[in-house]
N, C-alpha and C positions, 0 to 999 in steps of 0.2 A: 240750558245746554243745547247745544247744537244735536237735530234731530236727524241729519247727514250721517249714518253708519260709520266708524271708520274705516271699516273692513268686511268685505264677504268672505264666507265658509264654504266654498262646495262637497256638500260631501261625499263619500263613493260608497262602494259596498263596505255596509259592516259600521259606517257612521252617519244612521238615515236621523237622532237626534245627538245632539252636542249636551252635555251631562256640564252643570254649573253654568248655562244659560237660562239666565232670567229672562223669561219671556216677557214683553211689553205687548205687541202688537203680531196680531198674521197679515197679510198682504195678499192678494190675489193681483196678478198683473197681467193683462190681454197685451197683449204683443203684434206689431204687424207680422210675427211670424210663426203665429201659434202660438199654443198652450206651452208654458213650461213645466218643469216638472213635477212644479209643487207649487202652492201659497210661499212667498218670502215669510218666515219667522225673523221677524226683531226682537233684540234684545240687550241685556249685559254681559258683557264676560269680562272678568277682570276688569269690572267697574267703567270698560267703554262697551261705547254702542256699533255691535256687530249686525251682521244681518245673514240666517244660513238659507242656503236649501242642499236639499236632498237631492242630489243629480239622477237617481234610477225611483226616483218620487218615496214617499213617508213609509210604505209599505214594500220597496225595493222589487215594484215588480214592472220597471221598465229594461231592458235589455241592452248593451251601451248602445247598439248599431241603430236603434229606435230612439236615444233622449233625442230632445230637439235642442241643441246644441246654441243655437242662432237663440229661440226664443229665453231659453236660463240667461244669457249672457247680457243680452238687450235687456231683459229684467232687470240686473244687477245693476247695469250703466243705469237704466231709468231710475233707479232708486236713489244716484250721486255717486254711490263707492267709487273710490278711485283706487283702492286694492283688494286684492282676490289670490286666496288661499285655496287650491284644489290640496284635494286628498285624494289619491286613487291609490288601487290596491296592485298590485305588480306580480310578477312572478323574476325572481332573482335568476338573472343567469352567471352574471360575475360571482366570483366562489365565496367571497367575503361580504357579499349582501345576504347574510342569513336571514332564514322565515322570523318575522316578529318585527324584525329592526325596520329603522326607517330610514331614507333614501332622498336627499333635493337633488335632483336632477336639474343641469344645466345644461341639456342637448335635447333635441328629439328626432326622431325620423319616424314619417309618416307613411303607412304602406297600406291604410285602410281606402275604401275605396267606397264609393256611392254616396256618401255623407255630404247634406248640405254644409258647404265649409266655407264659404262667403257672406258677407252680408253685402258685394260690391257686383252685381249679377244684371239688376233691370232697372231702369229707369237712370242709366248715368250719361253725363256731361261730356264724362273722358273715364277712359280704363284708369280704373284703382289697385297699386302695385304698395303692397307696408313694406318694408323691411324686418327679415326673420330672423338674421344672423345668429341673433344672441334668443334665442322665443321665453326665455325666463328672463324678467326683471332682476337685476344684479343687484337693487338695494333690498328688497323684500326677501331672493332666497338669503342675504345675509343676517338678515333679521332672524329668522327661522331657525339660522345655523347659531346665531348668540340666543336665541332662547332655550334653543336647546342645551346650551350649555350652562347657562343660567339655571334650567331647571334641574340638570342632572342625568340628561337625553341626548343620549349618543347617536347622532345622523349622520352616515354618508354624504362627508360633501363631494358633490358632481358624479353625475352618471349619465349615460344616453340611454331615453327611454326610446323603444320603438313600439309604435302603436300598432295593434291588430284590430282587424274588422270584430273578431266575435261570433256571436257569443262562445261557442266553442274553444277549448283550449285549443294552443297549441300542436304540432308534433314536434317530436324531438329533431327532426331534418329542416323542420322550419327554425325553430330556436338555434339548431348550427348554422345553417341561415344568418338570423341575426345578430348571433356573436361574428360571425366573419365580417359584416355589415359595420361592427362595431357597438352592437347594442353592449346594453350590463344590465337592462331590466325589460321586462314586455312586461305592455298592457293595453288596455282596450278605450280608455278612454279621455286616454291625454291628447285626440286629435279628433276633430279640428278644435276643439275649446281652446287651446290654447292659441291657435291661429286668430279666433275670432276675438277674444281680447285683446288680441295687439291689434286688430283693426279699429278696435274701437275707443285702443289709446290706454287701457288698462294696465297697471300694474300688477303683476299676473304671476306666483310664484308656485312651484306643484311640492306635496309634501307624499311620496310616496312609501306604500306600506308593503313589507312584503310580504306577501301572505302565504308564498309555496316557493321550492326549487321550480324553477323550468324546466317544462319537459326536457325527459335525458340526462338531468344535471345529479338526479338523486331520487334512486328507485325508478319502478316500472309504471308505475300510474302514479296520479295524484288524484285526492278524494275531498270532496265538498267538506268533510268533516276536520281532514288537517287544516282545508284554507280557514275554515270557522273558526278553528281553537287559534291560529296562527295572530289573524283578525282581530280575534278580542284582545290579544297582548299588546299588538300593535297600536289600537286604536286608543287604546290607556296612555300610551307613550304621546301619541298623538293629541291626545285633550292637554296635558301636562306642557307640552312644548308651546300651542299655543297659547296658556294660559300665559307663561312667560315671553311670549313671542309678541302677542301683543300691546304691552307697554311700551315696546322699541321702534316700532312704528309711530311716523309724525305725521300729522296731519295732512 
């Protein structure tokens, strides 16, 4: 069997191990760009060979404004994947993305700021420009959207996620914000990762989770303990869709 992954896992908060992965092998990988956020776990899932990490590391106590974003992703490229499934966790502002459910986004808009978001910076030839038009792979979020149907897991297809810096929630003037902007979902960790896999030619799909109303959208606070409970439902849904999600993927 070819020892080539077919696929990487990033996972976000709330999915720091994958439940039905047989572990074969950990991986440690030094990067020209620093540490990433964890050992690569390889393994089985549905009888092919995946490869996860944990984006805020095995014990979730990296913050998003802190993963090194550059180093996870170079990881995954050095390892051969040539597709990648993020998981990040969202707060819903469009009315019919309820807590629990789950969300592929086919847009993003990035508003964080300071983040190493290039790997095209020193030592070049000529200035390096990717094209972003579309920043999700069109075969892979369709994949995602037949597995979930396959399995019995209803996703939202297409949403604009817009990325915030972090750690900190939201306010509710910012969330009006980016609903006027055009958002349907925020969160904090779909940029630059997603930029950096299309530089590095990745196919690059995000499977997001909602874990809370957005500020303003529903009640006066939001509490660690709803996004928790929200979390655990979501992430069930999420282990199930790629279990059927991954057959449909070709090599």
């Amino acid at each position: 069997m070819n020892d080539t992954p077919l696929l990487a896992i990033i996972g976000g908060t709330g999915l720091t191990t994958l439940k039905g992965l047989e572990l074969t092998r950990r991986e440690a990988v030094n990067t020209p760009f620093g540490e990433p956020s964890g050992p690569l776990v390889h393994g089985l899932l549905a009888d092919r060979r995946v490869v996860f990490l944990a984006r805020h590391g095995y014990g979730s106590t990296i913050p998003p404004h802190r993963v090194n974003y550059r180093a996870n992703l170079w990881a995954l490229h050095h390892c051969g994947v040539g597709n990648v499934v993020a998981v990040n966790a969202v707060g819903g502002i469009r009315g019919d993305l309820a807590p629990g459910g789950l969300v592929i986004p086919d847009q993003i808009i990035d508003y964080t700021f300071s983040r190493k978001h290039t790997f095209f910076e020193e030592g070049l030839n000529h200035v390096v420009h990717v094209d972003f038009t579309h920043p999700y792979c069109a075969t892979l979020r369709q994949a995602l959207l037949a597995g979930g149907r396959a399995g019995g897991v209803e996703a939202a297809d297409g949403a604009t996620y817009g990325a915030t810096q972090g750690p900190r929630l939201e306010t509710a003037a910012e969330v009006d914000r980016l609903e006027r902007d055009g958002c349907d979902v925020v969160g904090m960790t779909g940029m630059p990762e997603a930029g950096l896999a299309r530089e590095l030619g990745l196919c690059y799909a995000s499977c997001n989770v909602v874990a809370n109303a957005a500020a303003g959208r529903d009640g006066d606070t939001i509490t660690m303990a709803e996004i928790e409970e929200n979390l655990n439902r979501g992430m069930e849904r999420v282990r199930t869709l790629l279990e059927y999600t991954i057959p449909l993927i070709e090599t």
